[in-house]
C-alpha positions in Angstrom: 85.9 98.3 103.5 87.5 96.9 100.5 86.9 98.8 97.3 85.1 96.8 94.3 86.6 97.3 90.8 83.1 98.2 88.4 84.3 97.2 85.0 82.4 97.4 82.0 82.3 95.1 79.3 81.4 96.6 75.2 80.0 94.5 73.2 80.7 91.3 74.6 78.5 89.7 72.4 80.2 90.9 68.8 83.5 91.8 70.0 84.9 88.5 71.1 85.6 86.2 68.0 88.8 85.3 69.7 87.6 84.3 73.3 89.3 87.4 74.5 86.6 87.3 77.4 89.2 85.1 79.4 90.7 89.2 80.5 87.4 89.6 82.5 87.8 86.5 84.2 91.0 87.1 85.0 90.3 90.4 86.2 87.5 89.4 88.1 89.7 86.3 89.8 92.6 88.6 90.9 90.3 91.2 93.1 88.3 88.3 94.8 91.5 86.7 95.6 92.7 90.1 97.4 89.3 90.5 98.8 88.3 93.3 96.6 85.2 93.8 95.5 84.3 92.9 91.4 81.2 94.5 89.7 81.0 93.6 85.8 78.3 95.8 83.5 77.7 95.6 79.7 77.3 98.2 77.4 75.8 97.0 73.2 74.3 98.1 70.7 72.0 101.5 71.9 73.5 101.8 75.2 74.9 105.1 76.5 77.6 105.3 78.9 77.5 106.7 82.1 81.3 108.0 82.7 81.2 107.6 86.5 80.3 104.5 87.1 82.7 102.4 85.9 86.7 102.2 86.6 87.6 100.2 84.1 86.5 99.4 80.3 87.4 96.4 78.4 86.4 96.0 74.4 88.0 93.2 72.7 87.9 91.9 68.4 85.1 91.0 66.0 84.0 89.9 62.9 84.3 93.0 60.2 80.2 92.9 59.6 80.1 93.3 63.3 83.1 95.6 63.9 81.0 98.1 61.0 77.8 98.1 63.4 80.2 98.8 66.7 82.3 101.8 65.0 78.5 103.1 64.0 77.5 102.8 67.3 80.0 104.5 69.1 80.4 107.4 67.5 76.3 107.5 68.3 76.0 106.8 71.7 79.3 106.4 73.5 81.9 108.4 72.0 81.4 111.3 74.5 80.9 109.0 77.7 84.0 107.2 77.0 86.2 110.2 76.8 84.3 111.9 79.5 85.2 108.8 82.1 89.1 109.3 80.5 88.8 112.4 81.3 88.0 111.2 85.0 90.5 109.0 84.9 89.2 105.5 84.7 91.1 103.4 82.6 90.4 101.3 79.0 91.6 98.4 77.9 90.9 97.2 73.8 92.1 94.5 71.9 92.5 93.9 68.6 89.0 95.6 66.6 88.5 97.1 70.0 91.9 99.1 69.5 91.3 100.0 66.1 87.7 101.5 66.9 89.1 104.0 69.9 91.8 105.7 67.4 90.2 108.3 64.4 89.1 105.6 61.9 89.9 102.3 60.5 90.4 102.1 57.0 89.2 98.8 54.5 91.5 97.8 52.2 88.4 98.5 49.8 89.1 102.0 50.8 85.8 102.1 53.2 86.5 104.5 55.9 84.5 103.6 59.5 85.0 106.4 62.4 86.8 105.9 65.9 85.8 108.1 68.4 89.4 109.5 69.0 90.2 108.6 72.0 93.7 107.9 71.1 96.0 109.1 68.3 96.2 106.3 66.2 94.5 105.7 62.8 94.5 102.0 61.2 94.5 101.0 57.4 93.9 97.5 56.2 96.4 95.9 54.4 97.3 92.4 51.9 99.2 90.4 54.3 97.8 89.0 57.9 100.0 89.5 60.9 99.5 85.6 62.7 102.1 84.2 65.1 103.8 84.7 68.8 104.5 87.8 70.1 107.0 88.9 72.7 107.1 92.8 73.5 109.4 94.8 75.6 106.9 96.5 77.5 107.4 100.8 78.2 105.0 100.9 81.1 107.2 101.7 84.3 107.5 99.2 87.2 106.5 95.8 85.1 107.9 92.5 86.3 108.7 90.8 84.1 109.6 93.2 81.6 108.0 91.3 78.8 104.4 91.2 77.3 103.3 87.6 75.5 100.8 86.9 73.4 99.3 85.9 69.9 98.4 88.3 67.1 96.0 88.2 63.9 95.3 90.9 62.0 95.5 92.9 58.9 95.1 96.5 60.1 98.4 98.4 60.4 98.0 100.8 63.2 100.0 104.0 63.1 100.2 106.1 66.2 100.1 109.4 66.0 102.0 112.3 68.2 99.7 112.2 71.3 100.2 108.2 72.3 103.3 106.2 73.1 104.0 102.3 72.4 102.9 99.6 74.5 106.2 98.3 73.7 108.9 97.6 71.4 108.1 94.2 69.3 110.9 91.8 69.7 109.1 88.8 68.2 106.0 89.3 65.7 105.0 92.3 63.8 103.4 94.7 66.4 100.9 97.5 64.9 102.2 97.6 61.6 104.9 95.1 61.0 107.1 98.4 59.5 108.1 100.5 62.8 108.9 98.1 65.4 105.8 99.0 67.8 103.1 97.2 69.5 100.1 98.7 71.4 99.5 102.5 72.3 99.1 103.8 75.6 97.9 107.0 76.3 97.1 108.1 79.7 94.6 105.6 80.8 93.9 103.9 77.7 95.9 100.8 77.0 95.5 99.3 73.4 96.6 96.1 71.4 96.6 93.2 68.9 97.9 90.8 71.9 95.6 87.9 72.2 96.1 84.8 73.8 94.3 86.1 76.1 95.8 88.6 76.6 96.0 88.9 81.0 96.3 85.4 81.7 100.0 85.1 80.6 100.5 88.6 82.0 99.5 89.1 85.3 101.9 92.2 85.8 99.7 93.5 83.2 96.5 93.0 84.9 98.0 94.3 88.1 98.9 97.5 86.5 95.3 97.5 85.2 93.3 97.3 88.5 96.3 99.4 90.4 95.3 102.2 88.2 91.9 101.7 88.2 91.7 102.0 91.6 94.1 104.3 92.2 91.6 107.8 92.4 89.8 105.6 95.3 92.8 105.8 97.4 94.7 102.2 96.5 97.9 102.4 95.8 99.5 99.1 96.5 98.1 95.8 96.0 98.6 92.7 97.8 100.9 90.2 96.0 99.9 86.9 94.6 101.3 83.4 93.7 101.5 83.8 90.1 103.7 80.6 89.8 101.2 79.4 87.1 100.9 82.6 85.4 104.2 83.4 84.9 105.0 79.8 83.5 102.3 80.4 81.0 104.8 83.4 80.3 108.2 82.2 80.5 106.6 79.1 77.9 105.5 81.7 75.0 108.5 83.4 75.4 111.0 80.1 74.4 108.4 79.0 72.0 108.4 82.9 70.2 112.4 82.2 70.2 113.1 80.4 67.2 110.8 83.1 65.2 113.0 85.8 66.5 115.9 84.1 63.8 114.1 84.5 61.1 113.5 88.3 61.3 
């Protein structure tokens, strides 16, 4: 029998100012097309998190009055269910706010200080100017084709990552985490974080891939069936010579 990907959604309804549901659906569309099975849960405001019942976790953006309740929130009742079921190996995918909440803080540029729950080693400070435009990244996870990550960024946080996490990718168009060192994203074992919007999977279905392949990796699958991602990887190859004429004035 066919596994079923169990994903779990955070906040869906405060941490999605920038449509970012579009990942679960694409997700979702890539295991029914292979015959898998696709289980979607939420987890808001007050829920706990049951680390073994989900393979996958997706958190994407919000507004700041929102992104203040989240970061509260998580440190109550999810911080130690999410880095139990990291632990276990299921696998995290955050966007944007998302991103900022799962490193040790995020900073205001009032000097407020709201908690992450440290599950990666990155802390974020806002800063004056907003990062807005294209993005093209050279990705570091292994065995990507193409070798590229798309996708739109806008934000003021500067993420810094710390010793324990590694890039998402090298920025060759836009201004990554911080617009200073040349990074986008963190990875760290399971956890996958970013300021890539757009959304994010739907011009990067190598990205998704890798996603589910992982997820559903400690249930025995190591190989997934290919697709016809004709569409997709137009959607790709058509950010990536619109981001060119950016890459000049760097």
């Amino acid at each position: 029998m066919a596994p079923t990907l169990r994903v779990c959604s955070l906040y869906p309804e405060l941490m999605n100012i920038y449509a970012d549901r579009g990942n679960i659906a694409v997700l979702r569309a890539r295991c029914q097309w292979r015959g898998l099975g696709f289980e979607l849960a939420a987890a808001s405001l007050g829920d706990a998190v049951d680390p073994t019942a989900h393979d996958l976790f997706y958190m994407g953006g919000g507004q700041d009055r929102d992104q203040a309740l989240v970061a509260r929130d998580m440190s109550e009742n999810k911080r130690d269910g999410l880095h139990e079921a990291a632990a276990r190996g299921a696998v995290v995918l955050a966007v944007c706010g998302g991103y900022q909440l799962l490193g040790h803080y995020y900073q205001t540029a009032e000097g407020e200080r709201f908690p992450g729950i440290g599950l990666i080693d990155v802390r974020t400070e806002a800063g004056k100017k907003r990062f807005i435009g294209d993005v093209v990244v050279d990705t570091t996870l292994e065995d990507l084709k193409p070798t590229t990550l798309v996708g739109f960024e806008n934000h003021s946080g500067r993420t810094f990552l710390g010793a324990g996490a590694r890039a998402l990718g090298r920025v060759r168009v836009g201004s990554g985490n911080n617009g200073g060192d040349g990074t986008e994203g963190c990875v760290q074992g399971g956890v996958v974080g970013t300021y890539l919007h757009g959304s994010l999977l739907p011009k990067n279905p190598h990205l998704a891939d890798y996603l589910i392949r992982r997820a559903l990796s400690r249930r025995g699958m190591a190989e997934l069936a290919p697709l016809d991602d004709s569409i997709e990887l137009a959607a790709h190859a058509k950010i990536l010579e619109r981001a060119q004429p950016r890459a000049g004035e760097r």
